[in-house]
C-alpha positions as CSV (number, residue, x, y, z in Angstrom):
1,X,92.2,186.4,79.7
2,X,95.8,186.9,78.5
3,X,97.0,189.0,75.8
4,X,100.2,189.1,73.2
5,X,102.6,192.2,74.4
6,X,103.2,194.6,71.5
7,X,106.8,193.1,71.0
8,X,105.2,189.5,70.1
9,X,102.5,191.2,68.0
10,X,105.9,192.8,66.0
11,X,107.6,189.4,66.1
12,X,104.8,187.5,64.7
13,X,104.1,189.9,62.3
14,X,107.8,190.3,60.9
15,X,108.1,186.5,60.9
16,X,104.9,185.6,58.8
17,X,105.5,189.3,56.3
18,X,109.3,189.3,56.1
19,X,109.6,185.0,55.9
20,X,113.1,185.0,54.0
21,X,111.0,182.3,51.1
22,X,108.6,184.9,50.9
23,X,104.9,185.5,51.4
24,X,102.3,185.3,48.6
25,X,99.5,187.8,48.4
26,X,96.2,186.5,46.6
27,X,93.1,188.5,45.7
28,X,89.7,186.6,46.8
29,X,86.0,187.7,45.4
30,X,84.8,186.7,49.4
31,X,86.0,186.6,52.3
32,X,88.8,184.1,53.1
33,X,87.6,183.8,56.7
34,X,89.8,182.9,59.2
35,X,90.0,179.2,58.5
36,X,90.7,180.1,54.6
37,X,88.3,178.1,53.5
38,X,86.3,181.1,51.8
39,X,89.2,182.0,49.9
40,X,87.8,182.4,46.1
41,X,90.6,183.4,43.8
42,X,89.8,183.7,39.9
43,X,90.5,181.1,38.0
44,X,92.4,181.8,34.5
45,X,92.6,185.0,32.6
46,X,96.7,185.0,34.0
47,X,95.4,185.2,37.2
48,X,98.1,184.1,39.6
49,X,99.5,185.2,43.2
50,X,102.1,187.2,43.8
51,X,105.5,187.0,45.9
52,X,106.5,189.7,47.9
53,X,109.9,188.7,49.6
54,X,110.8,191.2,52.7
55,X,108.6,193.6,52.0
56,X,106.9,194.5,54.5
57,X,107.2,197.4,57.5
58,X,106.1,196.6,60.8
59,X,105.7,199.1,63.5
60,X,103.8,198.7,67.0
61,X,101.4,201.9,67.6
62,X,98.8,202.8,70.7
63,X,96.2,200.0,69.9
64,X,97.5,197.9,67.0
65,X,100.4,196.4,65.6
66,X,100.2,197.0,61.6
67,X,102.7,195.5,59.1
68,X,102.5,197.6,55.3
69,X,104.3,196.5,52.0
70,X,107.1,198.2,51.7
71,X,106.5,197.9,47.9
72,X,104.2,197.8,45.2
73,X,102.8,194.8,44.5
74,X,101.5,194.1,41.1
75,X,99.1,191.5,39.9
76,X,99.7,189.9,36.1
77,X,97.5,191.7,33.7
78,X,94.0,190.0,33.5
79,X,93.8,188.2,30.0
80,X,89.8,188.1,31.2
81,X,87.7,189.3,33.7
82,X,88.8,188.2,37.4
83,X,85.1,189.5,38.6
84,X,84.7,191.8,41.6
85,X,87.5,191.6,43.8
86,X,86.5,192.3,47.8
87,X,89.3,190.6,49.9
88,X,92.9,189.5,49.8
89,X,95.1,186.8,51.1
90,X,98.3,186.6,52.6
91,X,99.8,182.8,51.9
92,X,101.9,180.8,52.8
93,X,102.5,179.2,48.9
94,X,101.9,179.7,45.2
95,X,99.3,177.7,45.5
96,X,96.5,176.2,47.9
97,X,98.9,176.6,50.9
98,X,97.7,178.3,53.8
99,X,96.2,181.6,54.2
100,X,98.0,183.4,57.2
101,X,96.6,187.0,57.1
102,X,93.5,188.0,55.5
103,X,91.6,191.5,54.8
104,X,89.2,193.3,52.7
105,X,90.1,195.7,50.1
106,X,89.4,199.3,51.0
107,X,89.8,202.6,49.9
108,X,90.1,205.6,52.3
109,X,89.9,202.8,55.0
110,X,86.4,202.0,53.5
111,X,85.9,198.3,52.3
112,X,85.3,198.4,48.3
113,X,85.1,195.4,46.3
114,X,86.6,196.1,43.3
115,X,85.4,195.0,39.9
116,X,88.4,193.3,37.6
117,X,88.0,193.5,34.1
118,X,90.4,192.5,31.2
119,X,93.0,194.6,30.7
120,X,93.2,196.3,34.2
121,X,96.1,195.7,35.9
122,X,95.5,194.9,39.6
123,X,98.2,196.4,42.4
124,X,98.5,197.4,45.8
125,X,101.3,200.8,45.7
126,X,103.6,201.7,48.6
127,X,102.0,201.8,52.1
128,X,98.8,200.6,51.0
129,X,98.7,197.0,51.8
130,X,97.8,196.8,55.7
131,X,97.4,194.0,57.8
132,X,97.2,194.6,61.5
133,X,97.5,192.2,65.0
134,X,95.7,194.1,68.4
């Protein structure tokens, strides 16, 4: 069995999170799986994904590599109810595309679907969007 050294966990991270086009960050109501195929996004109600364009921190630790947005990223404001987010997506595209980093949505490192009605605005501050390569 082989494993990535910490520098190519860095590398791969920077070049998918800091992609000079930009990445695209999508909210899911299940999980994306690693193929992407269980990516669920809402459908209407302004819904749309959002670009985050170098953005992103990436730092090698003990066990894990972790890359966290550098910024806040803010969803449109829901025109209707997006349901109960649990997961998002980090894409390659606007649309359909592919998903290249997944995760669920957690608070205080505990995952918490999130239910999104109209009006709430959906965002992800400073240092709180985490993705991680071990």
């Amino acid at each position: 069995m082989s494993a990535a050294s910490d520098q190519l966990e860095v590398d791969l991270l920077n070049a998918v999170l800091n992609n000079a086009s930009g990445v695209w960050i999508g909210l899911s109501t299940a999980d994306p799986l690693d193929t992407g195929l269980g990516l669920a996004e809402p459908v209407g109600g302004s819904y749309a994904r959002v670009q985050v364009v170098s953005g992103f921190t990436v730092t090698s630790g003990a066990t894990t590599t972790s890359g966290v947005n550098s910024a806040a990223v803010v969803f449109p404001t829901p025109t209707a109810s997006w349901g109960t987010i649990s997961h998002f997506a980090i894409c390659s595209g606007v649309s359909g595309a592919n998903v290249r980093l997944r995760g669920a949505v957690t608070v205080s490192g505990v995952a918490t679907p999130q239910s999104v009605p109209s009006g709430v605005i959906v965002k992800f501050l400073s240092g709180t969007l985490v993705v991680t390569c071990a």
